[in-house]
DRENBATOR-234078 format. One record per residue (C-alpha): x, y, z; residue in three letters. Coordinates in pm, 1 decimal. Layout:
BEGIN
       east      north         up   kolgu
          X          Y          Z     ALA
...
% end
This chain:
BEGIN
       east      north         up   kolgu
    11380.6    13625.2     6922.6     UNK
    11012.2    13547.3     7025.7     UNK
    10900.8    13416.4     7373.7     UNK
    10689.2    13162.5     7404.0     UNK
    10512.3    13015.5     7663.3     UNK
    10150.8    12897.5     7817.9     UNK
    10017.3    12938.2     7472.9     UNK
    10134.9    13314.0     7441.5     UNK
    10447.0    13468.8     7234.7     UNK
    10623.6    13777.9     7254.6     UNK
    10921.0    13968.6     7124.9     UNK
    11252.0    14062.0     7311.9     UNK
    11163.1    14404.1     7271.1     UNK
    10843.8    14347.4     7470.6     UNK
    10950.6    14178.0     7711.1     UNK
    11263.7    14449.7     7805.9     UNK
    10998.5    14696.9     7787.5     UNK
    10727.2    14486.1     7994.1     UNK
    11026.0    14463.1     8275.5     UNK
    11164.1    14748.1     8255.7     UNK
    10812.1    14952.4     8294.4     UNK
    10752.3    14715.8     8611.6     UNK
    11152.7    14749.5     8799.8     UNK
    11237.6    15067.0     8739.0     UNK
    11128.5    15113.9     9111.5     UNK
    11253.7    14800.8     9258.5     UNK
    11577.3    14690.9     9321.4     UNK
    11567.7    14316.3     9122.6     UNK
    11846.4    14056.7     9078.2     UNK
    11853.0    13846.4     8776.4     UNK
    12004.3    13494.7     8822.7     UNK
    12068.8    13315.1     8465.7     UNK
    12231.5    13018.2     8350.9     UNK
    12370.9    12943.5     7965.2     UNK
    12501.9    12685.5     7807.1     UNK
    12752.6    12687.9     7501.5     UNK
    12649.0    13059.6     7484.9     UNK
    12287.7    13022.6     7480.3     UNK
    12091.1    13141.2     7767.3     UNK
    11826.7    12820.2     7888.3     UNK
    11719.7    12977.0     8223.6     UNK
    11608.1    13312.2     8366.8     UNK
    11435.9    13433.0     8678.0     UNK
    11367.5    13738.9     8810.9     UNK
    11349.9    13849.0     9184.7     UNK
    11239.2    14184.5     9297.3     UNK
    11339.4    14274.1     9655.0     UNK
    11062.5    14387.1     9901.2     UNK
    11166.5    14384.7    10291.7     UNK
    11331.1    14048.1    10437.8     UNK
    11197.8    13873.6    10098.5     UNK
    11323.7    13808.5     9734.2     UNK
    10992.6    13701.3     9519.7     UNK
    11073.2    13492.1     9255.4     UNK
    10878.8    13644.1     8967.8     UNK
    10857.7    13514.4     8583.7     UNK
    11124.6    13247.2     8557.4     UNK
    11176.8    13100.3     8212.2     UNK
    11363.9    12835.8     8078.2     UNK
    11463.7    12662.6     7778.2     UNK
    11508.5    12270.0     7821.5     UNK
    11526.7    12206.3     7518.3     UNK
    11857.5    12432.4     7437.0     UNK
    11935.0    12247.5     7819.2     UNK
    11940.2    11939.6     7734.1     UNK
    11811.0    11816.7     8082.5     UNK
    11978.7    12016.6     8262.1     UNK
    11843.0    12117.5     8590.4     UNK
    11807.8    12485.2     8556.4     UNK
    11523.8    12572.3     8772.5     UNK
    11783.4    12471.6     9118.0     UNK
    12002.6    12664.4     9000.4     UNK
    11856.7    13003.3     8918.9     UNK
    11563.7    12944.6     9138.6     UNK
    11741.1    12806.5     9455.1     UNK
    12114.5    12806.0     9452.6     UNK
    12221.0    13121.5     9335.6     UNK
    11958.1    13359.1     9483.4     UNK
    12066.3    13206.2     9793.9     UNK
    12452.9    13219.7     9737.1     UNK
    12441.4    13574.4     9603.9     UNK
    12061.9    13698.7     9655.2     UNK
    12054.7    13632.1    10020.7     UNK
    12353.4    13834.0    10153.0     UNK
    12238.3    14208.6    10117.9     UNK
    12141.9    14273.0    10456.3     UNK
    11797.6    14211.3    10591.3     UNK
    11745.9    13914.5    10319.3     UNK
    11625.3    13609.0    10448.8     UNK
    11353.5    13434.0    10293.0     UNK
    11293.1    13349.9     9913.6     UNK
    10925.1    13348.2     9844.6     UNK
    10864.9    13134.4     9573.4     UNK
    10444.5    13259.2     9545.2     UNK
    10155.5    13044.7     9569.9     UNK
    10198.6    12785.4     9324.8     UNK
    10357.1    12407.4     9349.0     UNK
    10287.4    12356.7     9666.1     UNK
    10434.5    11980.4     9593.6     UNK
    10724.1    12130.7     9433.1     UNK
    10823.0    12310.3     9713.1     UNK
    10740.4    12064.6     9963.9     UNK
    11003.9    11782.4     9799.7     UNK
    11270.0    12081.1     9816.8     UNK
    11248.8    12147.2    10190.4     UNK
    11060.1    12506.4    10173.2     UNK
    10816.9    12591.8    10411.8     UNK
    10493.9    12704.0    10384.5     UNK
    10459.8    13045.3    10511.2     UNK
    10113.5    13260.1    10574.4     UNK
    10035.1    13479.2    10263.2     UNK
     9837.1    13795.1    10277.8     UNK
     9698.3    13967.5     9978.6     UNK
     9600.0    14315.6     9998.9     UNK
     9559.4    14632.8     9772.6     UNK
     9791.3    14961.6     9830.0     UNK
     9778.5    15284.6     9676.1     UNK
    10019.6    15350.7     9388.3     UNK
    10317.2    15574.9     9434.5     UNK
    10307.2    15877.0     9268.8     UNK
    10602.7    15688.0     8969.0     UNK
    10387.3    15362.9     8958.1     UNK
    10060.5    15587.8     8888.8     UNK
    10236.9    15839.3     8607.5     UNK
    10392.4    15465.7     8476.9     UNK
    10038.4    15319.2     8454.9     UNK
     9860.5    15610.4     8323.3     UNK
    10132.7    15657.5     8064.2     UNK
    10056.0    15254.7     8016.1     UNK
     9697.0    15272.3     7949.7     UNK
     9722.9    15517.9     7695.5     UNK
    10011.7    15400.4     7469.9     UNK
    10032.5    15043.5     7486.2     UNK
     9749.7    14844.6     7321.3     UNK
     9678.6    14488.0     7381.1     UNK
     9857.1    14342.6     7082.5     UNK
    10178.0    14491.4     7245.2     UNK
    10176.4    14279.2     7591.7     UNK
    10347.2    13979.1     7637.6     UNK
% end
């Protein structure tokens, strides 16, 4: 199976391995939806304090059929089964669409960027990174 989107492509394979080299310290739910078997939406959202971040959804409206997908991954079910573990309470969507959000009733909320030293994991996990994957192998 290859990947495709905003002009790039990529394997199943690199994709598991992309993910799994970025959550293997964060607890992350993963909401999907399928129809007739075939999977036509995916988001994931890592957990950090009171927030779920909604973080590379995909979807497949063509294999959808126009379908809604993105309410249902990206809205309904994170907050019927993202929301409950304790001290969940917002779902930060980033700092795209403003529109988007808008027309679904989300508020804007102040966002802060700053930098943060690596954990010990995340540095041995980017070192190991930088010298065995090569460009051709990222998503």
């Amino acid at each position: 199976m290859v990947l495709l989107g905003y002009g790039r492509s990529a394997s199943s394979r690199q994709f598991t391995e992309w993910f799994a080299a970025i959550f293997t310290h964060l607890t992350t739910s993963v909401f999907t939806a399928s129809l007739n078997g075939e999977m036509v939406a995916m988001p994931l959202w890592p957990h950090h304090e009171n927030r779920l971040h909604g973080f590379h959804a995909g979807f497949d409206y063509e294999v959808g059929g126009g379908l809604p997908p993105y309410s249902l991954v990206g809205y309904h079910l994170p907050i019927a089964y993202g929301c409950p573990p304790p001290g969940i309470n917002v779902l930060e969507y980033g700092i795209s669409a403003d529109e988007t959000k808008r027309l679904r009733g989300t508020p804007a909320l102040p966002q802060l960027l700053y930098v943060k030293p690596l954990t010990p994991d995340a540095r041995e996990c980017a070192e190991w990174s930088a010298g065995n994957l090569r460009p051709e192998d990222l998503p």
